[in-house]
C-alpha angles and dihedrals in degrees: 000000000000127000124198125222117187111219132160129243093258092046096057092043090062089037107054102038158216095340099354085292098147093046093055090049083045086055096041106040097048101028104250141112122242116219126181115195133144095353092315139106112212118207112194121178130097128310108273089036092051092046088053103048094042089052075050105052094040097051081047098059088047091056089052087050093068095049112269134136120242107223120177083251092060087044095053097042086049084047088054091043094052082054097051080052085241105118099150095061083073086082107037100045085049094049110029109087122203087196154346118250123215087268109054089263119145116221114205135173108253099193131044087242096066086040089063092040094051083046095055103039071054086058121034139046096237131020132172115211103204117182145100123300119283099038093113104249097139096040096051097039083058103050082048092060097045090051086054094055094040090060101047093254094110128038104194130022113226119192124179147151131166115288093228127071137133093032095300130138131194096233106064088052118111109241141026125316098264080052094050091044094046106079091045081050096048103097089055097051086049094059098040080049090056103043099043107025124262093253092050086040084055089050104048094042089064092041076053085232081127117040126182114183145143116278091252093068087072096074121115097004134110116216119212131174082015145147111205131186122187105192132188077025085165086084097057112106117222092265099047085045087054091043087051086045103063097031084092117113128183123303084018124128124196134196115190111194134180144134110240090199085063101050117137099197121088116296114285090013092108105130083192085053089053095037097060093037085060097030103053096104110039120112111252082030113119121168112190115194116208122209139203084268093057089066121119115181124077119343093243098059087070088053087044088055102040086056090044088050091046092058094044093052084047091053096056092046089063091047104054 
């Protein structure tokens, strides 16, 4: 079967790539062949193939027509959306922003998974965001919290994780304990950096508008008006998890994120592992799971956690 697309020269240029680079993972990646000729585009396969690619190409161009840029990142995610039969979602994803950095720059979900996470954190008082490195979690609960506080709904920002990961303890650490604290911290400063200004970030940090600290600072303490992010959440134990929990005071809003492939407590000791199993149910309760097609960084760390996922998997197999 083959499906014409008009185009111009121009057009095709932009679509297909340095090199002709996004035709070939078009072809590739859907099973067609990609043919210019006379102001058309011919897209020859068969028919559910053909359907596919020309859904993609067209939703492509239109893309291009407002003004965006067509990367080999942006190609493979819209590859992965045509086979989930969701090809509108190629606009919308590319054009609809959760928030405005410092900068100017619009920050936008890339995958449907972020897009139902963002919706939920919208829509609930507390969500835990469970899934591999490089979905996102972090980045968008931030600019979710920055958002909440920008529009008068939060009054402080509250950003944690446990202060031990990777085999790590605190004690053995050079420096104080805000220097100790400080490199396990350090993706969450970048992204409030990012999202406020370092100079405002700076400012609202010593007003404690915005408060980084270790998960053991939350004892004891009720949180109000409040959005709250527990990150690396894989590394709380069950009692640290129930002490967060219930940390959360009225007009508050809390995100718990963490990956449970990456916990560094004894098998089975993850307090985030016990908290969504029990949790599950409960009414202001939402539990997003992020795939490896959810990740966003290079296109070699989904490929790195798919193999980690298959041994694993493996493993288990020869256990049991």
């Amino acid at each position: 079967m083959t499906q014409n697309v008009e185009v111009t020269t121009e057009t095709l240029i932009k679509l297909f790539g340095s090199l002709d680079e996004n035709a070939r993972l078009i072809e590739k990646g859907l099973g067609v062949s990609l043919r210019p000729r006379d102001g058309v585009l011919k897209i020859t396969g068969d028919e559910q193939s053909v359907e596919r690619a020309t859904y993609l190409v067209n939703n492509l161009i239109a893309l291009m027509g407002k003004g965006y840029d067509i990367t080999r990142e942006k190609v493979l995610s819209s590859i992965d959306l045509v086979l989930m039969d969701k090809p509108d979602d190629i606009i919308s994803l590319s054009t609809d922003a959760v928030a405005v950095t410092a900068r100017g720059k619009y920050i936008k979900c890339k995958t449907i998974g972020q897009r139902a996470y963002v919706s939920a954190i919208k829509k609930n008082t507390l969500v835990f965001g469970v899934g591999p490195a490089g979905t996102g979690k972090t980045y968008l609960a931030v600019a979710m919290a920055v958002a909440s506080y920008k529009s008068g709904e939060s009054e402080k920002i509250i950003l944690t994780r446990p202060a031990i990961e990777a085999g790590e303890k605190l004690g053995f650490l050079p420096g104080d304990l805000q220097e100790k604290v400080d490199p396990y911290l350090r993706p969450l400063y970048d992204a409030l950096q990012e999202n406020f200004g370092v100079d405002n970030y700076v400012t609202l940090i010593e007003r404690g508008i915005i408060e980084v600290a270790p998960l053991a600072y939350m004892r004891g303490r009720t949180l109000s008006k409040a959005f709250i992010i527990l990150d690396e959440a894989q590394n709380a134990t069950d009692e640290q998890m129930k002490m967060f929990l219930t940390r959360l005071g009225e007009g508050s809003k809390m995100v718990v994120n963490g990956d449970l492939t990456q916990a560094d407590l004894p098998h089975g000791a993850s307090g985030l592992k016990h908290a969504v199993e029990i949790l599950k149910d409960i009414e202001g309760v939402d539990i997003c799971y992020f795939t490896d097609k959810d990740i966003v960084r290079h296109e070699l760390v989904q490929r790195i956690v798919l193999a980690y996922a298959a041994q694993e998997k493996n493993d288990n197999g020869k256990r049991d």
